[in-house]
C-alpha positions, -999 to 999 in steps of 0.1 A, spaced: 459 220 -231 432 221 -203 453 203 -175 486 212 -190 511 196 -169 492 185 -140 493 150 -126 466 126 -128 465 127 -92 458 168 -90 432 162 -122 415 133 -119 388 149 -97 379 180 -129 378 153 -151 351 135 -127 333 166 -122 337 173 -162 323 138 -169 296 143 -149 284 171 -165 289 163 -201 281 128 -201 250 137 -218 227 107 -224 255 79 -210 245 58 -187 283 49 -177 290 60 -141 325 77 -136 340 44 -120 339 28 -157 347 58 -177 378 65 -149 398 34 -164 395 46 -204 400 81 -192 435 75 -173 446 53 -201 439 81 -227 456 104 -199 489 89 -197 488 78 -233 488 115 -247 511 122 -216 526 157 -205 535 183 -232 568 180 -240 596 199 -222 575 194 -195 581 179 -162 565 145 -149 549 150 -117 541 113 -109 579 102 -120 597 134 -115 616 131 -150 611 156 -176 598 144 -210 
């Protein structure tokens, strides 16, 4: 996994920078794409065993 266990906090600024870059022919600015990309992000969550930086519980 690319951002492992990282918040979304310490990640959402890569995945900006990613979007940017990889966006291809989109016209959607990061500002629209941030919303679907957080709810994919907590969604798939942290890999198991790991701990939750935003709640401090492990999953």
């Amino acid at each position: 996994m690319m951002h492992g266990d990282r918040a979304w906090s310490e990640v959402e600024k890569d995945l900006e920078t990613g979007w940017t870059a990889s966006r291809g022919d989109s016209q959607m600015p990061w500002s629209d794409a941030r919303h679907a990309t957080r709810d994919a992000w907590e969604r798939v969550g942290p890999p198991i065993g790991s701990k939750d930086k935003d709640r401090g519980e492990p999953h």
